[in-house]
C-alpha positions as CSV (number, residue, x, y, z in Angstrom):
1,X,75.7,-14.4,-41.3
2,X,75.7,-10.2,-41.3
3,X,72.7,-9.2,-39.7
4,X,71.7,-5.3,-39.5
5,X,69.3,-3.9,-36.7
6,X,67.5,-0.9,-37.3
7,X,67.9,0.9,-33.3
8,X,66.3,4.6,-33.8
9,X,63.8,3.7,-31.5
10,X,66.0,3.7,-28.9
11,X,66.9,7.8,-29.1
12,X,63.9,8.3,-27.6
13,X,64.6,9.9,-24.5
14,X,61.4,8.5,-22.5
15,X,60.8,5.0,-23.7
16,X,57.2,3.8,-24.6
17,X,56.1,0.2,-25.4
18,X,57.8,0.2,-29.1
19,X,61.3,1.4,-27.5
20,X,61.2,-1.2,-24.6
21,X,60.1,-3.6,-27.5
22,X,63.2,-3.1,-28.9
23,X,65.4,-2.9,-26.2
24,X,64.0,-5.8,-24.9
25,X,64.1,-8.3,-27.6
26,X,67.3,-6.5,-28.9
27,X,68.9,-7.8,-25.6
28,X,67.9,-11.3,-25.6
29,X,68.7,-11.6,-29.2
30,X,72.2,-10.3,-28.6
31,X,72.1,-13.0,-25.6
32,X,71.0,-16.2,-27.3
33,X,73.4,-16.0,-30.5
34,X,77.0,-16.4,-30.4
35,X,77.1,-17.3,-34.1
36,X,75.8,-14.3,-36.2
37,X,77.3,-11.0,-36.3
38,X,75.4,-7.6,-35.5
39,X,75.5,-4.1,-36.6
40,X,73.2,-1.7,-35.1
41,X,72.4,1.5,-36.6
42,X,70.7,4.4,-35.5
43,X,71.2,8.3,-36.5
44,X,71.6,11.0,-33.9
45,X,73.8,13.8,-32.8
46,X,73.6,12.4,-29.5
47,X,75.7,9.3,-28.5
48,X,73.1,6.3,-27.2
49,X,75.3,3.5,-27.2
50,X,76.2,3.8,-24.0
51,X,72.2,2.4,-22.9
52,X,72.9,-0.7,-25.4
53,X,73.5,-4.1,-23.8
54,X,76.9,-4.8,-23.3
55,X,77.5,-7.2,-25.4
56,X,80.5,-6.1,-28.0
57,X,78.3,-5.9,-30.4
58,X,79.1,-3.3,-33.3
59,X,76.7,-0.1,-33.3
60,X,76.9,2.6,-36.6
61,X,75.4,6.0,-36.3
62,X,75.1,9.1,-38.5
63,X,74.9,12.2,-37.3
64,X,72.5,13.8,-40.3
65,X,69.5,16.1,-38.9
66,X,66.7,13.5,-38.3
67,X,64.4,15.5,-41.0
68,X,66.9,15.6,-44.1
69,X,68.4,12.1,-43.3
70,X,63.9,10.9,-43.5
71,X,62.2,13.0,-46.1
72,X,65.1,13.9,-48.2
73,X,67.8,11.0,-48.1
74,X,65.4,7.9,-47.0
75,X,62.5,9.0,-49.0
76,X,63.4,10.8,-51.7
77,X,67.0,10.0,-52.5
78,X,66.8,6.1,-51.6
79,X,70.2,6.3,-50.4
80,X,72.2,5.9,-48.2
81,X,71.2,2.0,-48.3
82,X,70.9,1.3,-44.5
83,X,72.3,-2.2,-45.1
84,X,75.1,-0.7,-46.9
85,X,76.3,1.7,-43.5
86,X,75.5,-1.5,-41.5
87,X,78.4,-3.1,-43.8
88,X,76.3,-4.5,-46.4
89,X,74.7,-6.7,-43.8
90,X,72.9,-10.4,-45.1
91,X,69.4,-9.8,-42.9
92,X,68.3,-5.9,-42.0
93,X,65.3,-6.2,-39.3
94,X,63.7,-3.3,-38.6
95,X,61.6,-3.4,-35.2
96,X,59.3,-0.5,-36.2
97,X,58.3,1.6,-39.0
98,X,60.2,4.0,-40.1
99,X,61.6,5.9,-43.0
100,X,64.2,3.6,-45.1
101,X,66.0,2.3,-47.8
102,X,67.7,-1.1,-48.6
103,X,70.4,-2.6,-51.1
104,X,68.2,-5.0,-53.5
105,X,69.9,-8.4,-52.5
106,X,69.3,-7.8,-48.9
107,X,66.6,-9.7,-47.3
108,X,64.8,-7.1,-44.7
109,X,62.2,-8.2,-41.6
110,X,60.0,-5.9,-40.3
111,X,58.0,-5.7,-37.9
112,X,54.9,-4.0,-37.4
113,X,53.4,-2.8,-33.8
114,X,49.8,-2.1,-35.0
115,X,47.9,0.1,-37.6
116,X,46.6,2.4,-35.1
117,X,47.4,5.2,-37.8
118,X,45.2,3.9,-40.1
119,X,42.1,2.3,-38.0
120,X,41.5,5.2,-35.8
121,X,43.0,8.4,-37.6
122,X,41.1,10.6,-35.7
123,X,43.3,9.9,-32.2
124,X,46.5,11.4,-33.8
125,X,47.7,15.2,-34.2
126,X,48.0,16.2,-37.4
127,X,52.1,16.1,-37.4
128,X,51.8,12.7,-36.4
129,X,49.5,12.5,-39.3
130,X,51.7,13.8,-41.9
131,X,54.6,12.1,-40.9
132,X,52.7,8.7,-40.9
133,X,51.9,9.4,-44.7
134,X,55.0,10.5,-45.5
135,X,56.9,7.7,-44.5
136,X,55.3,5.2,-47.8
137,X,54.3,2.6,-45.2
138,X,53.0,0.7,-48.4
139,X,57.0,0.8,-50.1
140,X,58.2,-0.4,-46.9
141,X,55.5,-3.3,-46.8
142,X,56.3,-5.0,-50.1
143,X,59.9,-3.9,-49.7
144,X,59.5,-6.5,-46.7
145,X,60.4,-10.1,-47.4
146,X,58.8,-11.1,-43.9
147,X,56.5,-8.9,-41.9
148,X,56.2,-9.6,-38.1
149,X,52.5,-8.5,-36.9
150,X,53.0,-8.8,-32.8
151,X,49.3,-9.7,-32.5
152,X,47.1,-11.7,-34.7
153,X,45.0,-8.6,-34.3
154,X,47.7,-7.0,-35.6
155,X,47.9,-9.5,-38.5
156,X,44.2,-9.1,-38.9
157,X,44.4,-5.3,-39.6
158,X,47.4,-5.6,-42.3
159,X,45.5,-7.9,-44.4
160,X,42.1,-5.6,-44.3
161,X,44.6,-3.0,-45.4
162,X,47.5,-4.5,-47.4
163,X,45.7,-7.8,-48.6
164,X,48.7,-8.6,-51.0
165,X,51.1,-8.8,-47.7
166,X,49.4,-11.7,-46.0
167,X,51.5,-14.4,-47.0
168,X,54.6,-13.0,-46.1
169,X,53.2,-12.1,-42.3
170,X,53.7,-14.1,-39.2
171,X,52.8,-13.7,-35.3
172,X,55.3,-13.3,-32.9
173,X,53.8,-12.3,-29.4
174,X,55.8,-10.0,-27.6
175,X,57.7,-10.6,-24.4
176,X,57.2,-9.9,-20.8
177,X,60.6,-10.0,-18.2
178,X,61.7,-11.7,-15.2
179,X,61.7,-8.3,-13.7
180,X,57.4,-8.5,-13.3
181,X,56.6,-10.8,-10.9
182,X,54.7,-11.2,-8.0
183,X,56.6,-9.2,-4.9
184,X,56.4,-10.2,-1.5
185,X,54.1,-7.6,0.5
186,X,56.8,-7.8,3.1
187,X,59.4,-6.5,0.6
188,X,61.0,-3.2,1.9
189,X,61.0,-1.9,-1.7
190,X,57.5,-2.2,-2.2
191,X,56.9,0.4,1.2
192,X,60.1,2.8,-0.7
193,X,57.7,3.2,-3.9
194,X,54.5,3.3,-1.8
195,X,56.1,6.4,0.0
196,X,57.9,8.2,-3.0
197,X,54.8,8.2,-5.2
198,X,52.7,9.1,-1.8
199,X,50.4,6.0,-2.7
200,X,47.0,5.0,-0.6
201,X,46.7,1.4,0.5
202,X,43.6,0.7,-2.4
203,X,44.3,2.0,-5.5
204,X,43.7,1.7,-9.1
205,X,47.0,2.0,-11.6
206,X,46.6,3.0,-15.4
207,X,50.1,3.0,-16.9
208,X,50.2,4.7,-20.6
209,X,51.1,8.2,-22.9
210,X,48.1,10.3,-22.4
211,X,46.5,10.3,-26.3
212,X,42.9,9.7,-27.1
213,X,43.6,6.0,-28.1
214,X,44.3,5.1,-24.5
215,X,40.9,6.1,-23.1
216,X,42.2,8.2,-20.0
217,X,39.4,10.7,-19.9
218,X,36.5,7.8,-19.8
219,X,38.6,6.1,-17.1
220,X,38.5,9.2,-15.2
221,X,34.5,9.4,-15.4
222,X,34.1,6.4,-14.9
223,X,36.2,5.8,-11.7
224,X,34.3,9.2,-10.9
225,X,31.1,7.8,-11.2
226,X,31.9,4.9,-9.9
227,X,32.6,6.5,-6.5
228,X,34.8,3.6,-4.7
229,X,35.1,4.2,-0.9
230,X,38.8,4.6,-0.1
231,X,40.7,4.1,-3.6
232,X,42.4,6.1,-5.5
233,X,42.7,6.3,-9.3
234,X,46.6,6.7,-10.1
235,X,47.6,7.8,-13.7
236,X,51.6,6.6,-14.5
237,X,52.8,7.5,-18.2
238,X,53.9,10.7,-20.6
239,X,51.9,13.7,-21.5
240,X,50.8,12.7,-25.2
241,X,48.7,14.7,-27.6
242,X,45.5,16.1,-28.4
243,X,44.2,16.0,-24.2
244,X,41.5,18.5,-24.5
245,X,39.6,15.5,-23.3
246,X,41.6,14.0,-20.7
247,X,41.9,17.9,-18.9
248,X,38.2,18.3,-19.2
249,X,37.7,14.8,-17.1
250,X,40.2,15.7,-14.7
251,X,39.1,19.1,-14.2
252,X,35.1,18.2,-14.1
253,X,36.0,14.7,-11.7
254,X,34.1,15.3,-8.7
255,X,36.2,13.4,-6.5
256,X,39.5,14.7,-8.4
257,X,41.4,14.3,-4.9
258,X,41.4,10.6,-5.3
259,X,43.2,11.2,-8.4
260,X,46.6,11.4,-8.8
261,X,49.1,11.9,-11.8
262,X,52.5,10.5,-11.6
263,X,54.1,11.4,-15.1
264,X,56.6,9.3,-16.7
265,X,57.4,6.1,-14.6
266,X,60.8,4.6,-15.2
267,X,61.1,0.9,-15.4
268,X,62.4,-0.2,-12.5
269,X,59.7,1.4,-10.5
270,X,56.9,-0.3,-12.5
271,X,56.9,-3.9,-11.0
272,X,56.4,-2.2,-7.5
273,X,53.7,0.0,-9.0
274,X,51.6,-3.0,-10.2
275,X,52.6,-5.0,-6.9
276,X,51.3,-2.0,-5.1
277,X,47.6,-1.9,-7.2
278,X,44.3,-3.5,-6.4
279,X,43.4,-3.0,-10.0
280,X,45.2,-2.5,-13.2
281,X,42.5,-0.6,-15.5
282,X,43.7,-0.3,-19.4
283,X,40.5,0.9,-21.2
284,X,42.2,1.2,-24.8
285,X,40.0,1.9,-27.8
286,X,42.9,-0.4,-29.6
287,X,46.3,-1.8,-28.8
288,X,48.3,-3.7,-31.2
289,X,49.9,-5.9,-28.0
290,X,49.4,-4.7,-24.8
291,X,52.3,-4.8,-22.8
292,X,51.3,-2.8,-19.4
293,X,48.5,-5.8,-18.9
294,X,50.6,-8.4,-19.6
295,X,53.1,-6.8,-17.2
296,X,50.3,-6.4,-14.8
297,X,49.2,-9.8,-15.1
298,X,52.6,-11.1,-14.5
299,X,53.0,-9.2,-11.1
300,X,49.6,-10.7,-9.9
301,X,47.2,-7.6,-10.4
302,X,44.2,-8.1,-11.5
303,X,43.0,-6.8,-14.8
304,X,40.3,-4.5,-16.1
305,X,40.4,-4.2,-20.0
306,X,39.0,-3.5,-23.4
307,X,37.2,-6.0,-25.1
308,X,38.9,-5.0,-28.3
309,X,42.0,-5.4,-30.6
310,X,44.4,-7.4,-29.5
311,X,43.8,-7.1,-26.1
312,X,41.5,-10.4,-25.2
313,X,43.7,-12.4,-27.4
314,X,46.7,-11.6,-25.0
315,X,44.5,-11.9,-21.7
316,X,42.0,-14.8,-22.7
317,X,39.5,-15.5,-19.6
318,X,42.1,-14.0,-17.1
319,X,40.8,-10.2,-17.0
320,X,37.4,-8.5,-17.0
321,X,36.5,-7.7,-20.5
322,X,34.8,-4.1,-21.1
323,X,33.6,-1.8,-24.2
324,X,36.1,0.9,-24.2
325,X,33.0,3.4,-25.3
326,X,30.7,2.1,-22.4
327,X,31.4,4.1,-19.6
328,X,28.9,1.8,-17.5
329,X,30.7,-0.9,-18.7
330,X,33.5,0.5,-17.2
331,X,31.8,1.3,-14.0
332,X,30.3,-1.7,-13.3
333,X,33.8,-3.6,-13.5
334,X,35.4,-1.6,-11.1
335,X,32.5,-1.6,-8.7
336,X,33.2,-5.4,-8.7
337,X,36.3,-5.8,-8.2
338,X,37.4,-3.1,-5.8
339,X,34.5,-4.5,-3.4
340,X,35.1,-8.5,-3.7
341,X,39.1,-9.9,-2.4
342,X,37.7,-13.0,-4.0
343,X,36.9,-11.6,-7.4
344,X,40.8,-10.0,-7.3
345,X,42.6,-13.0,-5.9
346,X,40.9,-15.0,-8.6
347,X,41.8,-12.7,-11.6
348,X,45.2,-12.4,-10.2
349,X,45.9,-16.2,-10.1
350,X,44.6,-16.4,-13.7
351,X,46.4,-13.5,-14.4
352,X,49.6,-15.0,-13.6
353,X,48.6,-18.2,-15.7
354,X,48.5,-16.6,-18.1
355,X,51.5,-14.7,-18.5
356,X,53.7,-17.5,-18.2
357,X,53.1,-17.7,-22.1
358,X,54.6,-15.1,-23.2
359,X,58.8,-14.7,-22.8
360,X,61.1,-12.7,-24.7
361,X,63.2,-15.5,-24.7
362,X,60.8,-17.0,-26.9
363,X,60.0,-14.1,-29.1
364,X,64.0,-14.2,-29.6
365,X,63.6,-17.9,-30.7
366,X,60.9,-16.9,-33.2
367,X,63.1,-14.4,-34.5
368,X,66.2,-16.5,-34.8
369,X,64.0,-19.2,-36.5
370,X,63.4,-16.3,-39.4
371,X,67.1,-15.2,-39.3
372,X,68.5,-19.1,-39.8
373,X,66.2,-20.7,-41.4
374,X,62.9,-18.9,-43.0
375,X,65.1,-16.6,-44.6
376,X,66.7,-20.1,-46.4
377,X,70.5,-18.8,-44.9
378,X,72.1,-21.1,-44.0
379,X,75.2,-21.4,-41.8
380,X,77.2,-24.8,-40.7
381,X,76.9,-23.1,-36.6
382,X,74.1,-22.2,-36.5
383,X,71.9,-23.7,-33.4
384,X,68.8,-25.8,-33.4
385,X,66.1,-23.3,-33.3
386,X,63.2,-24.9,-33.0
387,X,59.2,-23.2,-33.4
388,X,56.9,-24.0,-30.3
389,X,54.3,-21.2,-30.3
């Protein structure tokens, strides 16, 4: 079986949760089969293959200006067929939105991250606006012969807004990898981050773009308010959009020396970032997944979140549950766990519980299952992929 892979999430030059989504899943895909063959496509002027897995597998790329190859080609022209550059490819998945079009005898996945877009409008810029509504989300969804929702949250919100799609959707939790685990304290790594990031011995890690929808600015009061003898508040993660907010927190924080901002993060530093943290504190007003607290829970730090969206279905009882619109809420958690060992050995322990449920070797394993099997191809090698969510 021909199976195309949509990879333009991977130009991205600072990768966010949707591109290490990809990547992620992309390379355990890639690992587990040995019968199918891939083609992945992506369109640049810039040359990304070279950040692929290294796994022979065939990548296509055209080199059209990202703007006429989306409103003009994609959405307007319907062509060219991304199956059809891909090689006229059985299966096309595409891991995200985006702007395409697809030969009508190929059967096309895709998934969808969350509906952010839609439920809470008033968090993105207006370019991010325009090119949401531009790209006919609603084409692409009955286009879509399976729709993955990551979340049952996620699943939730596309029936509320695309009722006729809900038998064609299906959970598939995202991953979480080997690389986040609990660390040693002794390991000399863990002292190499603490010193290049200039990190306090109590602190409290927030890893995420700075847009509205992540809540910075009420984490900032709050920790503010919240006045917590020797910690820190430490802010990891890109500069996002409309911050008028987030600056006016940072710049009115009373104790704004106890905060510090680390930008960007790579990914090799971030296990040793949550290793290092007393308290991972994700306030979101709505996350389709998650994946810094289930990242966090994995390395053993305990876990302050919102009591929204998806994010108590992918914690259950293992972190402490606020309203992201409570500032006291807020407050009161971090009072509690930044003054009681017990409190953060116990949510750590859970924490770590509960991440064992979520692999990306099994989200490949749910994805296979579609490829082989729900899509009705079949294929004499194909292996024995059995469902055991």
């Amino acid at each position: 079986m021909r199976i195309g892979i949509d990879i333009r999430t991977l130009m991205d030059k600072q990768y966010s949760g949707v591109s290490w989504y990809t990547f992620d899943l992309l390379t355990e895909i890639l690992r587990q089969d040995e019968v199918n063959d891939y083609t992945l496509f992506y369109n640049s002027g810039h040359d990304i293959s070279g950040r692929m897995p290294a796994f022979g597998k065939k990548i296509i790329s055209t080199r059209y200006p990202n703007k006429f190859f989306n409103y003009f080609l994609q959405k307007t022209a319907r062509r060219p067929k991304l199956d059809e550059l891909c090689g006229r490819v059985d299966v096309f998945w595409q891991p995200h939105i985006n702007f395409s079009s697809f030969s009508a005898g190929t059967k096309v996945i895709l998934t969808v991250h969350d509906l952010s877009f839609l439920v809470f409008p008033e968090f993105f810029s207006w370019r991010k606006g325009v090119w949401h509504s531009f790209m006919g989300l609603k084409r692409l969804i009955d286009r879509a012969d399976v729709i993955v929702a990551i979340s049952e949250s996620t699943k939730k919100d596309m029936i509320r807004f695309f009722p006729k799609a809900k038998d064609k959707i299906k959970v598939i939790y995202s991953g979480c990898g080997p690389e986040f685990l609990k660390i040693p304290r002794q390991d000399a790594k863990l002292l190499e981050i603490k010193k290049k990031y200039s990190l306090g011995d109590n602190f409290v890690l927030s890893i995420g773009t700075t847009e509205p929808r992540k809540n910075a600015a009420g984490l900032i009061k709050a920790f503010d308010k919240a006045d917590l003898d020797g910690w820190q508040l430490v802010l990891a993660g890109a500069s996002g959009w409309k911050n008028g907010l987030f600056h006016k927190a940072l710049k009115e924080a009373k104790n704004k020396d106890n905060i510090k901002l680390l930008g960007y993060i790579d990914k090799e530093d971030r296990p040793y970032l949550y290793n290092l943290a007393g308290i991972f504190a994700y306030p979101s007003f709505y996350e389709g997944f998650g994946l810094p607290v289930l990242e966090a829970m994995a390395c053993g730090t305990p876990v302050i979140t919102s009591a929204v969206s998806s994010l108590p279905e992918i914690t259950g009882d293992s972190a402490l549950l606020v309203s992201p619109d409570n500032e006291e809420d807020l407050v009161i958690a971090l009072k509690q766990l930044a003054s009681s060992q017990v409190l953060r050995n116990y949510h750590s322990t859970k924490g770590l519980e509960r991440a064992k449920k979520f692999s990306w070797q099994r989200t490949a394993e749910e994805y296979l299952a579609i490829f082989n099997y729900e899509l009705q191809i079949t294929n004499s090698k194909k292996r024995d992929y059995v469902k055991n969510y």
